[in-house]
VEXLO-422446 format. One record per atom (N, C-alpha, C, O, CB): residue number from 1; residue in one letter; atom name; y, z negated, x. Coordinates in steps of 0.001 Angstrom, whole numbers, plus 500000, padded with zeros to 6 digits. Glycine has a CB too. Layout:
% residues N
(NUM,A,CA,(Y,Z,X))
...
% end
This chain:
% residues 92
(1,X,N,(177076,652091,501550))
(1,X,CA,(177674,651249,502558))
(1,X,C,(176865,651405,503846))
(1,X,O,(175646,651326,503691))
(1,X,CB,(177728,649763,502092))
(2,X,N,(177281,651595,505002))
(2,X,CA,(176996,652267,506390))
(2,X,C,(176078,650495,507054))
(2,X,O,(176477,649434,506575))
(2,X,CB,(179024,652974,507472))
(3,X,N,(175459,650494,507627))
(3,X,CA,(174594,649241,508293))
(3,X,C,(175697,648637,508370))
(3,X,O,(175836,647662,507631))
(3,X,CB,(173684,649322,509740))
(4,X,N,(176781,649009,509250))
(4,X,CA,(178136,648337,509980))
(4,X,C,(179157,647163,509369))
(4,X,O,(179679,646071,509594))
(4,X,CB,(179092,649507,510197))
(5,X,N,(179025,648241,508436))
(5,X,CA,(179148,647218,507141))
(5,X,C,(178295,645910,506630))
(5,X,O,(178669,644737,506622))
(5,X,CB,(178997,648025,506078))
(6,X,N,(177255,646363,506280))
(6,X,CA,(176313,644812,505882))
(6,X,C,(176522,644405,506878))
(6,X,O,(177642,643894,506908))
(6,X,CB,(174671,644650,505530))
(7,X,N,(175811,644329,508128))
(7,X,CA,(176344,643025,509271))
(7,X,C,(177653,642806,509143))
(7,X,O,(177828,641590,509070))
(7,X,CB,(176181,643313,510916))
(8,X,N,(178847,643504,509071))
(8,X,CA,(180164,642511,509077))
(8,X,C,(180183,641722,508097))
(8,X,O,(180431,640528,508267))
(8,X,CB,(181471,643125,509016))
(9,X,N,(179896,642303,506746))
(9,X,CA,(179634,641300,505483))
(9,X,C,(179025,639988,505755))
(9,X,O,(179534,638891,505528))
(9,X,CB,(178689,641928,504463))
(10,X,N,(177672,640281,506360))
(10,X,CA,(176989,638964,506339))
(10,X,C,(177150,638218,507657))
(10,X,O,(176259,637405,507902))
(10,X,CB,(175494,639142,506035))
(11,X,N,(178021,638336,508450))
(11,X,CA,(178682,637935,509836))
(11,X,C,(179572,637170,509219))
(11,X,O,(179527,635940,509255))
(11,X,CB,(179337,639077,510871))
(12,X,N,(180891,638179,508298))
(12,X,CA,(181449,637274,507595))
(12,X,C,(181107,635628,506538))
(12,X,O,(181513,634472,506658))
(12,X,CB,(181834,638133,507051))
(13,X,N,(180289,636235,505664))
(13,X,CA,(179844,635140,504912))
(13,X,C,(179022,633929,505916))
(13,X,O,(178742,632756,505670))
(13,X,CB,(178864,635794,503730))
(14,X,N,(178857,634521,506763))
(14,X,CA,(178232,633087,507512))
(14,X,C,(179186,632235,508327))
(14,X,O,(178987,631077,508694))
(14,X,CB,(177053,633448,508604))
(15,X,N,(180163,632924,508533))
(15,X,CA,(180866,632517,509262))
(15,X,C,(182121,631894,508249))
(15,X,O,(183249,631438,508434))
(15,X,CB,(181091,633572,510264))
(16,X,N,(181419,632099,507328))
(16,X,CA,(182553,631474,506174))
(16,X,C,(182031,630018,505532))
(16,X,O,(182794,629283,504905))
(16,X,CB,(182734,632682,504714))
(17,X,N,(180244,629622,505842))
(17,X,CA,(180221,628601,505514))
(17,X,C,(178878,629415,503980))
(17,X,O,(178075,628735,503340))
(17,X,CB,(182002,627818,505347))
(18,X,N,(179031,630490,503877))
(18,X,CA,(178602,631224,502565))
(18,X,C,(176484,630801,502385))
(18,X,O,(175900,630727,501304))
(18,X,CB,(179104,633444,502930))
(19,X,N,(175732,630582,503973))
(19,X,CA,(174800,630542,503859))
(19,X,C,(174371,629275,504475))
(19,X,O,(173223,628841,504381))
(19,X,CB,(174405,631569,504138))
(20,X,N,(175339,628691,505115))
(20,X,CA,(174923,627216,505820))
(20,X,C,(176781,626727,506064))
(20,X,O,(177767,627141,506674))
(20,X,CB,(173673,627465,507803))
(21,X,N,(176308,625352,504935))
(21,X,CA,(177837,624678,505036))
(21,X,C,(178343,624843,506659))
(21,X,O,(177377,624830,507422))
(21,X,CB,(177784,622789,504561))
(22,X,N,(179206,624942,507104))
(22,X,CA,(180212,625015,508372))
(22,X,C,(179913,623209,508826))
(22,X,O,(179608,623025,510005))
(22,X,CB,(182298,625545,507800))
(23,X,N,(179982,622264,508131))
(23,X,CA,(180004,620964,508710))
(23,X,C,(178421,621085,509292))
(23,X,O,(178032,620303,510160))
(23,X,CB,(180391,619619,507526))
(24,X,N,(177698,621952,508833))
(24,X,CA,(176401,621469,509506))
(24,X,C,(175870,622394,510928))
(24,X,O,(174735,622479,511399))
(24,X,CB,(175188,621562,508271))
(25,X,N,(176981,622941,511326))
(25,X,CA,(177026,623903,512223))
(25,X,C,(177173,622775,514060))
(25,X,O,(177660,621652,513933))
(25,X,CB,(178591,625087,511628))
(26,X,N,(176880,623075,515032))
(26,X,CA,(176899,622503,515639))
(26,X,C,(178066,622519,516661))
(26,X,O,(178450,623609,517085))
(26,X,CB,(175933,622572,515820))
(27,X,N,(178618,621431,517056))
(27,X,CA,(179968,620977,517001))
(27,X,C,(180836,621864,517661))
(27,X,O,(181947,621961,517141))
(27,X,CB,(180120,619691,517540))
(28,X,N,(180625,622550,518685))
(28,X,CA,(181099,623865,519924))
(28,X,C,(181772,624743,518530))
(28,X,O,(182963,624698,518221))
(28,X,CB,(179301,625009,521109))
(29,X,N,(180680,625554,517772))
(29,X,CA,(180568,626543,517187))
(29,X,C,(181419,626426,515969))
(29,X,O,(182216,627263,515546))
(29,X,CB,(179303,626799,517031))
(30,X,N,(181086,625098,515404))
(30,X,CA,(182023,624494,514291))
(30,X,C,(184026,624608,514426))
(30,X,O,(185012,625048,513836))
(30,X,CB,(181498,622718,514353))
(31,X,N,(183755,624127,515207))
(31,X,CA,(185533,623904,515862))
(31,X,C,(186084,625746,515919))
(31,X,O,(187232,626083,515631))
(31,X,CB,(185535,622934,518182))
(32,X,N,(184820,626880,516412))
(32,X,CA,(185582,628228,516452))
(32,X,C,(185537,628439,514894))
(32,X,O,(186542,628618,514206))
(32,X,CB,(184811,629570,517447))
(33,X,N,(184530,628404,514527))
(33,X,CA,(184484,629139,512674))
(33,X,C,(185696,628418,512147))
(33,X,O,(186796,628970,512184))
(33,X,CB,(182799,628623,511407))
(34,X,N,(185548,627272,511682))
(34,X,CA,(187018,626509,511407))
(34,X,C,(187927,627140,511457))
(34,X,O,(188612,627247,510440))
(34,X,CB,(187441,625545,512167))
(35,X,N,(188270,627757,512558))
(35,X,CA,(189713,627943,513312))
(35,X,C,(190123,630028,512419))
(35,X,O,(191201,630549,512132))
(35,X,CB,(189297,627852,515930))
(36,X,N,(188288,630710,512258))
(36,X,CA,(188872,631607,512232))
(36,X,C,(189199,632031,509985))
(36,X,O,(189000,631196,509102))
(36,X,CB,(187860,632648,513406))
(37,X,N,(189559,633090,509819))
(37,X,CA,(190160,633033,508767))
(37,X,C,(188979,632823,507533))
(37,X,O,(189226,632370,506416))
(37,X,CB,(191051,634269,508723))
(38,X,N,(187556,633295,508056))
(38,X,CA,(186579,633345,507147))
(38,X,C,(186382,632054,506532))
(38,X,O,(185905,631926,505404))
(38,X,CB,(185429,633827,507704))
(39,X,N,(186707,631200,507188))
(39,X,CA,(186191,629633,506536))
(39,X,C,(187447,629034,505962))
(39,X,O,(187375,627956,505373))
(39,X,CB,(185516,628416,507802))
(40,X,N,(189113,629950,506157))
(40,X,CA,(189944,629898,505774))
(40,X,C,(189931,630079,504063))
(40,X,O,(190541,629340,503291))
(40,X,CB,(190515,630603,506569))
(41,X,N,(189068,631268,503668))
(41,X,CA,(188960,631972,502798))
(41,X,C,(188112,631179,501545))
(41,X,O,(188525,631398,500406))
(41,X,CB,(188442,633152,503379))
(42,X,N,(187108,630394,501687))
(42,X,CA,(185872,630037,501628))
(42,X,C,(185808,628886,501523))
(42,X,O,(185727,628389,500400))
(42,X,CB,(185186,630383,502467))
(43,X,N,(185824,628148,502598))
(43,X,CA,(185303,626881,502893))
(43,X,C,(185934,625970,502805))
(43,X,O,(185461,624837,502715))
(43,X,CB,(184888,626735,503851))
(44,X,N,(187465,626307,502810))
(44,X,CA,(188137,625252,503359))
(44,X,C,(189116,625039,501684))
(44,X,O,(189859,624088,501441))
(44,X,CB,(189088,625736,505095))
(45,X,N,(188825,626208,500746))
(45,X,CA,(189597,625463,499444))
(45,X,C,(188074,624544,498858))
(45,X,O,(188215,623478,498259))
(45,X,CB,(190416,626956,497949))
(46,X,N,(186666,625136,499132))
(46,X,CA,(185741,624297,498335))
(46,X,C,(186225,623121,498955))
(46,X,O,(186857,622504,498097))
(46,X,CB,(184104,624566,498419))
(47,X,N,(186233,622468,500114))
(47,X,CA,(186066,621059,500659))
(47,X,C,(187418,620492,500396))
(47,X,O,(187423,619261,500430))
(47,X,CB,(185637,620969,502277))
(48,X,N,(188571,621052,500142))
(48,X,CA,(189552,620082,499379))
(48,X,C,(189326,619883,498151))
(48,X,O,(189439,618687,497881))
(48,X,CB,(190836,620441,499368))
(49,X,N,(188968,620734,496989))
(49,X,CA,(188486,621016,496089))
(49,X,C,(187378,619626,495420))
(49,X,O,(187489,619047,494339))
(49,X,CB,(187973,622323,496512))
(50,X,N,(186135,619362,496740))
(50,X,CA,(185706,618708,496346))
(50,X,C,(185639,617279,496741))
(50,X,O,(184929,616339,496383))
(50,X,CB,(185020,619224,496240))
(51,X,N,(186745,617439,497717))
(51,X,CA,(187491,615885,497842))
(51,X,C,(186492,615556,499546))
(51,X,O,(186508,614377,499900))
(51,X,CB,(186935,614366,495945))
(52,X,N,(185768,616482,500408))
(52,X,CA,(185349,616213,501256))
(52,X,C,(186528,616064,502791))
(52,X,O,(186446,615476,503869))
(52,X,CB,(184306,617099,501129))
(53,X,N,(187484,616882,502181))
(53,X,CA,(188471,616924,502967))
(53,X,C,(190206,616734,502056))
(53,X,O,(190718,617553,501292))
(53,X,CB,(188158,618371,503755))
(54,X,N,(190823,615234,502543))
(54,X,CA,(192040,614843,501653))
(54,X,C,(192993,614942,502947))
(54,X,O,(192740,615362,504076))
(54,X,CB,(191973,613156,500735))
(55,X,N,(194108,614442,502428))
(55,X,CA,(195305,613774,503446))
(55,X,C,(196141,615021,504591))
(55,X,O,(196400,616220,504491))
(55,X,CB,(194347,612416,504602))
(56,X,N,(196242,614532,505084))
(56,X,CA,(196515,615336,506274))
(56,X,C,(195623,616338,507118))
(56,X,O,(196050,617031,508041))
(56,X,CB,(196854,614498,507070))
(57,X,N,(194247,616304,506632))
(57,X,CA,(193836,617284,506796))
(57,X,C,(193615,618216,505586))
(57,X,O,(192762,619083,505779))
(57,X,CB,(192942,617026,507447))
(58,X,N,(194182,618211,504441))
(58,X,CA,(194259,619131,503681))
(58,X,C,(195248,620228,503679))
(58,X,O,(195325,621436,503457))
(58,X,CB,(194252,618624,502770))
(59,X,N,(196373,618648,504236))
(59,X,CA,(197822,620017,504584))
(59,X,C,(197277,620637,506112))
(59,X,O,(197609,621818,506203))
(59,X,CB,(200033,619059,504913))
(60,X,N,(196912,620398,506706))
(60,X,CA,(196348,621254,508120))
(60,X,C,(196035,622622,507716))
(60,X,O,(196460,623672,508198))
(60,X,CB,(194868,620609,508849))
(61,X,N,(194918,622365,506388))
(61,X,CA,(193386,623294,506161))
(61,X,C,(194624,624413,505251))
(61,X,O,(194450,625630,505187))
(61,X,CB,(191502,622239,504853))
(62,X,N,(195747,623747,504660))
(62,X,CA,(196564,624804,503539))
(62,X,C,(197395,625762,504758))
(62,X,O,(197610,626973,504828))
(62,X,CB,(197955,623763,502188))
(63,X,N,(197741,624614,505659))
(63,X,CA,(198809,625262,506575))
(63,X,C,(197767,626371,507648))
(63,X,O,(198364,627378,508030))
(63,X,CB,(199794,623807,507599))
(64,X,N,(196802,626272,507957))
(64,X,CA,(195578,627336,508427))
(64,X,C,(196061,628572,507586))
(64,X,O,(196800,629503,507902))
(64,X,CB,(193761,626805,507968))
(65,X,N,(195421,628289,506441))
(65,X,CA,(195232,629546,505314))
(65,X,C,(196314,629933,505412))
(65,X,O,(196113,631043,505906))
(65,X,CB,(194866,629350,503785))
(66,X,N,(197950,629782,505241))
(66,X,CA,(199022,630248,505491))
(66,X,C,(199521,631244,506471))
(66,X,O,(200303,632191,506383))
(66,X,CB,(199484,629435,505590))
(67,X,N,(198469,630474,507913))
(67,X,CA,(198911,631464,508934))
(67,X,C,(198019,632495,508615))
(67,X,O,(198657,633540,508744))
(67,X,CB,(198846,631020,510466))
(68,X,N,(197067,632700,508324))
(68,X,CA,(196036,634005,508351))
(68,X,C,(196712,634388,507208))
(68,X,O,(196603,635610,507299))
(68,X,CB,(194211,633865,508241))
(69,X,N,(197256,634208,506322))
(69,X,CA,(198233,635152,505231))
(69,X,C,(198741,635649,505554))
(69,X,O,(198784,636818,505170))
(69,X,CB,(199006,634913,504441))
(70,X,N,(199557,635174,506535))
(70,X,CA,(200452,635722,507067))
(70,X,C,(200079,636982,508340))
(70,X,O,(200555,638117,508329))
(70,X,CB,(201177,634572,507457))
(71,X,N,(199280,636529,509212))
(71,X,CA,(198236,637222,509744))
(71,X,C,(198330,638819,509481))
(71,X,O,(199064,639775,509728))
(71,X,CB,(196992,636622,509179))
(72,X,N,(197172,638513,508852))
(72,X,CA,(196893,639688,508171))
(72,X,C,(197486,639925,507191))
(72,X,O,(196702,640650,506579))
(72,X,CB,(195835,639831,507870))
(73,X,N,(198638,639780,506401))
(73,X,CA,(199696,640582,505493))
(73,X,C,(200920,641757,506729))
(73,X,O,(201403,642851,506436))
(73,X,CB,(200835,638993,504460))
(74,X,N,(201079,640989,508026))
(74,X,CA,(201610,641662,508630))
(74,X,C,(200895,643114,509282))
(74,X,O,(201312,644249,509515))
(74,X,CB,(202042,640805,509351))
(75,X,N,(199300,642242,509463))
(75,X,CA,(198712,643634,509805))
(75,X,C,(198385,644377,509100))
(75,X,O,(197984,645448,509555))
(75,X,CB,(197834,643716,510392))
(76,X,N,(198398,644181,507788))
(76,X,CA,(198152,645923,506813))
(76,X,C,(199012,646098,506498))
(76,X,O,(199044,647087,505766))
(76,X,CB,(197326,646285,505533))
(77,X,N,(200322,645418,506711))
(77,X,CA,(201486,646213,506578))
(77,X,C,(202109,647214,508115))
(77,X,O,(203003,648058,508053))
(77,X,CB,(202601,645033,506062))
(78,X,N,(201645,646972,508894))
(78,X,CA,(201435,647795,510355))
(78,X,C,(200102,649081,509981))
(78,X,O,(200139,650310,510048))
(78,X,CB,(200762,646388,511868))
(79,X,N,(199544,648594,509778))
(79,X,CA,(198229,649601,509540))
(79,X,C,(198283,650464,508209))
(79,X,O,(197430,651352,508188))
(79,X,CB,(196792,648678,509430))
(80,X,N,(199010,650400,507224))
(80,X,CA,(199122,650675,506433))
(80,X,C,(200389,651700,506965))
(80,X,O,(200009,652862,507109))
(80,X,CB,(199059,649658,505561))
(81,X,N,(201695,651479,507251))
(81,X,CA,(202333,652189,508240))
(81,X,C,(201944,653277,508898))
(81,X,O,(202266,654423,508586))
(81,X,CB,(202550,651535,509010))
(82,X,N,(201348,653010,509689))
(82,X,CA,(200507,653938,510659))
(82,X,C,(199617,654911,509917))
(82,X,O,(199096,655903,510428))
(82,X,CB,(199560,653071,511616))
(83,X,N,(199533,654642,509040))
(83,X,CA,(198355,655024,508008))
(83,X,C,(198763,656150,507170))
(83,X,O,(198106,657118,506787))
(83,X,CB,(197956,653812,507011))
(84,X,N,(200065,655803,506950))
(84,X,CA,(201223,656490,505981))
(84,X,C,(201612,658029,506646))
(84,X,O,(201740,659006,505907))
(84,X,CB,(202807,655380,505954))
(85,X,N,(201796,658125,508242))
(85,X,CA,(202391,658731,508672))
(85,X,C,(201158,660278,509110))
(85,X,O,(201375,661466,509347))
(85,X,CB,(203162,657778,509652))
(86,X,N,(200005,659508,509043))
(86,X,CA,(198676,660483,508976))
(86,X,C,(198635,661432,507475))
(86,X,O,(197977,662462,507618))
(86,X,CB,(197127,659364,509040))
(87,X,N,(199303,661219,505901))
(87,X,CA,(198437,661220,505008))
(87,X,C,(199433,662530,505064))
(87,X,O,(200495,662609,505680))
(87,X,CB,(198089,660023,503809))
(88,X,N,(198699,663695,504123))
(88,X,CA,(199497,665192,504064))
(88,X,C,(199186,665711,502262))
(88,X,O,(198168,666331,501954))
(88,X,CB,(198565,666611,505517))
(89,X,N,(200073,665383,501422))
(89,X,CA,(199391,665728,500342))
(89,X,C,(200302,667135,500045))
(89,X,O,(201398,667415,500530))
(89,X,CB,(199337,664473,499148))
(90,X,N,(199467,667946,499066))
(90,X,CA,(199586,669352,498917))
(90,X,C,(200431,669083,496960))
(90,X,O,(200315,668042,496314))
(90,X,CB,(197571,670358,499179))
(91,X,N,(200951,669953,496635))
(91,X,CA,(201284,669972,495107))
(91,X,C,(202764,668775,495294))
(91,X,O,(203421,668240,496186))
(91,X,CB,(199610,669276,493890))
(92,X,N,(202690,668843,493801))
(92,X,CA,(203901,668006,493070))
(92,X,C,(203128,666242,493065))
(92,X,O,(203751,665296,492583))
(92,X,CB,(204257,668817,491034))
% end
């Protein structure tokens, strides 16, 4: 695995809540991680999960995760596309 990699990994996981809960993040910074899909992934089924987050903000935190499904299902189906039209295989 190329450096580029471990830092996105561990960019990701932090930004997912993976090395310091997200609530203890400071409030500016909190409100972007939240918003992006990593804490979608992560953070946001543990804290319904463990009852830190109920009600109407659970359907918020489900309806989040939905859009980044959606998100990114459209983009590897674009990239995957694009992807398709590069590949050249030889034989049967």
């Amino acid at each position: 695995m190329s450096r580029y990699n471990v830092i996105f990994v561990i960019l990701a996981d932090f930004l997912a809540g993976a090395y310091v809960p997200i609530p203890f993040f400071p409030e500016p910074f909190r409100k972007i991680a939240e918003l992006l899909p990593f804490a979608a992934m992560q953070n946001m089924p543990l804290r319904i999960y463990s009852g830190d987050i109920a009600g109407m903000d659970a359907v918020y935190g489900i309806l989040l995760q939905l859009f980044w499904f959606g998100v990114m299902f459209i983009f590897g189906k674009l990239l995957m596309k694009r992807s398709l039209k590069r590949v050249i295989t030889q034989g049967g």
